[in-house]
C-alpha positions as CSV (number, residue, x, y, z in Angstrom):
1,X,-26.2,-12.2,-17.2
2,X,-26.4,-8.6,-16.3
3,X,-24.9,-5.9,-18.2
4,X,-21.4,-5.8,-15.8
5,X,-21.2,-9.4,-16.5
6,X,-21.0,-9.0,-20.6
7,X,-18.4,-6.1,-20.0
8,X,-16.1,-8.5,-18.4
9,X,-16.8,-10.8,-20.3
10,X,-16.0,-9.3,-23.3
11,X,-12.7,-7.3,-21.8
12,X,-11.8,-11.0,-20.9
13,X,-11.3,-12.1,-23.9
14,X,-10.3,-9.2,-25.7
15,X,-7.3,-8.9,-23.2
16,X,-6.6,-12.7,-23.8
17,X,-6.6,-12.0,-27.8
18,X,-3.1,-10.1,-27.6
19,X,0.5,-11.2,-26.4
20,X,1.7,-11.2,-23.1
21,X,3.4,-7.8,-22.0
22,X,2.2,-6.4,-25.2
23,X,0.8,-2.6,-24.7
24,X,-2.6,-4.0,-25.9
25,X,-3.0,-6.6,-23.0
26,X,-2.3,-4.1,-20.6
27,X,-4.8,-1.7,-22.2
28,X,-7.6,-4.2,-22.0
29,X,-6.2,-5.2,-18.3
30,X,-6.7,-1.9,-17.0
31,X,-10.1,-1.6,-18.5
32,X,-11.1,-5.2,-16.6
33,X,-9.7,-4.0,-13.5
34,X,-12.0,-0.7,-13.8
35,X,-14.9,-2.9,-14.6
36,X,-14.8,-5.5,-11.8
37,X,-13.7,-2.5,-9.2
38,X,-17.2,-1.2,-10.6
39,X,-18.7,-4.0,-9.1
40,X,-17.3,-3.2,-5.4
41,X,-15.7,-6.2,-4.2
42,X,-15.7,-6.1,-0.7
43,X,-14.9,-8.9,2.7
44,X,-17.0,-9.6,5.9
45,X,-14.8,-8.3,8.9
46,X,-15.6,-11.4,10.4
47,X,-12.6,-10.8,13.0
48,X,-14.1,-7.8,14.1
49,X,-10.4,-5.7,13.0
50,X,-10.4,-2.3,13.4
51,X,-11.3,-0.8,10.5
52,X,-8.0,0.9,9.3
53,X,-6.6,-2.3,10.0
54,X,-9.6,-3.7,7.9
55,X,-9.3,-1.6,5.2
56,X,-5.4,-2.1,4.8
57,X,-5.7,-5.9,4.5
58,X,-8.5,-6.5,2.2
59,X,-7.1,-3.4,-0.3
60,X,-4.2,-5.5,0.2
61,X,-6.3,-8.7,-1.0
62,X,-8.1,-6.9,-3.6
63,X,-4.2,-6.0,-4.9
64,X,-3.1,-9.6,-5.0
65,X,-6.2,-10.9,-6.2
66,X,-5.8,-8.9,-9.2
67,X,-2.0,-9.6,-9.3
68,X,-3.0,-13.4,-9.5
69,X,-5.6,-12.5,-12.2
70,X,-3.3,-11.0,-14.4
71,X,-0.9,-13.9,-14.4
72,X,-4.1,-16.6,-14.9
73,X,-6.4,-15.3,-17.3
74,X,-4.8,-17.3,-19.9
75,X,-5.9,-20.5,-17.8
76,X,-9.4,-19.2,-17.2
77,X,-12.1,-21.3,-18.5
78,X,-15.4,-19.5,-18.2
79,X,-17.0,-22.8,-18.1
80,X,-16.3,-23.2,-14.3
81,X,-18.2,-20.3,-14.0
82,X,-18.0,-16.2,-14.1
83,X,-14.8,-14.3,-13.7
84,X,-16.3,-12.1,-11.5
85,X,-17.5,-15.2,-9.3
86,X,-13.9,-16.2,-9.6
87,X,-12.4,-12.7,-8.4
88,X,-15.2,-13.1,-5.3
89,X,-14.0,-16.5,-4.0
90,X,-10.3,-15.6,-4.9
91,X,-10.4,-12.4,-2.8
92,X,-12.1,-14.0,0.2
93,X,-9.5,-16.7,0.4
94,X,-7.0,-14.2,0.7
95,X,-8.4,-12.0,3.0
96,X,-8.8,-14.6,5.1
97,X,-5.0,-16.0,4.8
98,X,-3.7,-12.3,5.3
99,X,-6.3,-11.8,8.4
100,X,-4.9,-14.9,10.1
101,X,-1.3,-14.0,9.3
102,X,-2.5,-10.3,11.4
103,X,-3.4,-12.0,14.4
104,X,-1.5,-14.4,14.5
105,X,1.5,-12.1,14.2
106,X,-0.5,-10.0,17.4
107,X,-0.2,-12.8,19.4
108,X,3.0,-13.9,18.9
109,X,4.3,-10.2,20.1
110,X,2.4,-10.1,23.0
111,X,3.5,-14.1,23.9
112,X,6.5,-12.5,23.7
113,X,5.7,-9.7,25.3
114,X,7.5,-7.4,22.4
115,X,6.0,-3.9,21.9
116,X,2.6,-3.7,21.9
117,X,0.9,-3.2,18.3
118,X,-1.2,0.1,18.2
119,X,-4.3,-0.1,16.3
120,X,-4.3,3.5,15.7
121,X,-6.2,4.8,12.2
122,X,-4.0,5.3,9.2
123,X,-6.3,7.8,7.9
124,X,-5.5,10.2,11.0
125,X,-4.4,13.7,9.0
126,X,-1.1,15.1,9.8
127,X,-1.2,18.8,10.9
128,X,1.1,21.6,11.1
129,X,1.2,23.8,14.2
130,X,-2.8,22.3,14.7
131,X,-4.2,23.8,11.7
132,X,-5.9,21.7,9.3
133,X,-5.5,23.6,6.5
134,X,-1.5,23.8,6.8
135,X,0.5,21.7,4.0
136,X,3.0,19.0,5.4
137,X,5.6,17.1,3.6
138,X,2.9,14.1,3.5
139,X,0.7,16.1,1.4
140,X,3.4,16.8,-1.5
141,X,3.7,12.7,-1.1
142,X,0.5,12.1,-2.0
143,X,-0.1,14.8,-4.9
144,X,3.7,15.4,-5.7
145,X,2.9,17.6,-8.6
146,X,1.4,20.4,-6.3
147,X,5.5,20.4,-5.0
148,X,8.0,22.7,-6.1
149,X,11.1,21.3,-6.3
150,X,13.1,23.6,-3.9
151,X,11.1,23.5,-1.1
152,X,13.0,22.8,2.3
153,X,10.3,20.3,3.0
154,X,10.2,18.7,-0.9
155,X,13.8,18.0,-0.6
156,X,13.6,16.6,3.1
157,X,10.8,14.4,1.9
158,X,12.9,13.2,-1.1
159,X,15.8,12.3,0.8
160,X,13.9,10.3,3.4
161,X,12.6,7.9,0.3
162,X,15.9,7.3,-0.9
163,X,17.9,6.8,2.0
164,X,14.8,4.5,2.9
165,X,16.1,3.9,6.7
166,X,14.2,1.1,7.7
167,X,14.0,-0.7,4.2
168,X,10.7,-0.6,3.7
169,X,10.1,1.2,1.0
170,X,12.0,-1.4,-1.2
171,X,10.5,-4.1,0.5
172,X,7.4,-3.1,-0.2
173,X,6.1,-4.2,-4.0
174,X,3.6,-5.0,-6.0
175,X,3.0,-9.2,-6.3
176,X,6.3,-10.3,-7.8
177,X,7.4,-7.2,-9.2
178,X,10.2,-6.2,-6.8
179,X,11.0,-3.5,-9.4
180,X,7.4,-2.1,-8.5
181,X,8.4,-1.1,-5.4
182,X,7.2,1.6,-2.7
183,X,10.4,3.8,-3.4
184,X,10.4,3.8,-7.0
185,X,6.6,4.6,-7.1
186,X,7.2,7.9,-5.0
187,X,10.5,8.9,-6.3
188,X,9.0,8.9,-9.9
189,X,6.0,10.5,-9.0
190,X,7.9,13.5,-7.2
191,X,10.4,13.3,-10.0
192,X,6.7,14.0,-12.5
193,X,6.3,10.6,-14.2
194,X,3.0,9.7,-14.8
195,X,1.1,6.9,-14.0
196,X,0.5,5.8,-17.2
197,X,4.8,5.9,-17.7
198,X,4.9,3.8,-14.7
199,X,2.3,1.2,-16.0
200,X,3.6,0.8,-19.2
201,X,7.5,0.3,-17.7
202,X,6.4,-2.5,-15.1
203,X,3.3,-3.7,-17.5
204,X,0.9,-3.2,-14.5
205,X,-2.3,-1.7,-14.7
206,X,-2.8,2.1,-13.2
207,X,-4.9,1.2,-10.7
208,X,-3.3,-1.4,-9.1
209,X,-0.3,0.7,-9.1
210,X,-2.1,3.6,-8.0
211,X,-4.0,2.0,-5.1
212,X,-1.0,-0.2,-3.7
213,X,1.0,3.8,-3.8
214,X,-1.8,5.5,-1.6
215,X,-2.2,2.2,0.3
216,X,1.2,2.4,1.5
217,X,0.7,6.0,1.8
218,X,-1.0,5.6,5.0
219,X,1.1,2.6,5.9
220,X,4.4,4.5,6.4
221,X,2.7,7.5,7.5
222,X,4.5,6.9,11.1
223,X,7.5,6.8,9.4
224,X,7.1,10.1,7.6
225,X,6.1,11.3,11.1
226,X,9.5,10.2,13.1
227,X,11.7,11.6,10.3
228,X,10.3,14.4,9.3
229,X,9.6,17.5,11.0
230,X,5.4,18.2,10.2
């Protein structure tokens, strides 16, 4: 057993040793999240995705995984071997199920000859007037704090989130938290909660709150783009 191993081991159990929902659990929980994230869990692209598409679904994976993690530990049993074996196989089951839902869902739309789905990279930047180093309404999303409150630009972006035309930022959420949602995330960011606030309200660890946020970042990015004038 190698030194990672006796970490989460030892976070484990300590996390286990306190109530559910109680501050403590999700102390420990947030450390155990840190240390198997440490250990770079990762899937084979074995559909050959492209790779924003790749990278979307397995941080999407890696999220549930850990979702489903929370809710079991209680139920582990460390003699049917390592959490961190566990976390592996759990993760690679659903990558898989999410990657077969992905193209499946491609061909369906072009059986049915619906729009075709454009594989274009959601880490593209967004830039004003062709300079790089302009600010956009996307970058006060994604570091809110750097905003001031009466910008133009601030207010447009706030007004977007809440009016949520599509619905997708409150469909969006975090496992079963529906309360977790896309909309509440960035309103209380741009409103200057902090993450630990928001992890303590829904009981969810910081990173998984803090990777599904930037996930779907990137995600609604065309979105941001139609409503917004960047």
């Amino acid at each position: 057993m190698d030194d990672l191993e006796r970490i989460v081991d030892e976070l484990e159990l300590k996390a286990k040793s306190y109530p559910k929902g109680s501050k403590d659990r999700l102390k420990y929980l947030t450390k155990l999240t840190n240390a198997i994230l440490q250990s770079q869990p990762s899937c084979q692209n074995r559909y050959q995705l492209p790779y924003s598409i790749y990278r979307e679904l397995q941080d999407e994976a890696i999220q549930e995984t850990f979702i489903r993690l929370y809710k079991k530990i209680d139920e582990y049993d460390p003699a049917q071997g390592h959490i961190l074996h566990w976390f592996r196989e759990t993760l690679r089951y659903r990558f898989l199920d999410l990657c077969d839902k992905y193209v499946m869902g491609r061909l369906v739309q072009e059986n049915n000859k619906k729009k075709r789905v454009r594989d274009e990279s959601l880490d593209q930047p967004v830039y004003q007037n062709n300079d790089p180093s302009s600010t956009t309404p996307l970058d006060k999303l994604e570091q809110p704090e750097t905003a001031h409150p009466r910008h133009r630009e601030y207010e447009k972006l706030r007004e977007l989130i809440e009016q949520d035309p599509t619905g997708q930022f409150r469909k969006a959420h975090i496992g079963n938290h529906e309360e977790a949602n896309f909309q509440a995330i960035a309103l209380g960011r741009i409103d200057g909660r902090s993450w630990k606030d928001l992890s303590e309200e829904w009981k969810i660890p910081v990173p998984v709150i803090s990777a599904f946020y930037q996930r779907n970042i990137q995600k609604f990015k065309p979105i941001f783009r139609e409503n917004l004038d960047t």
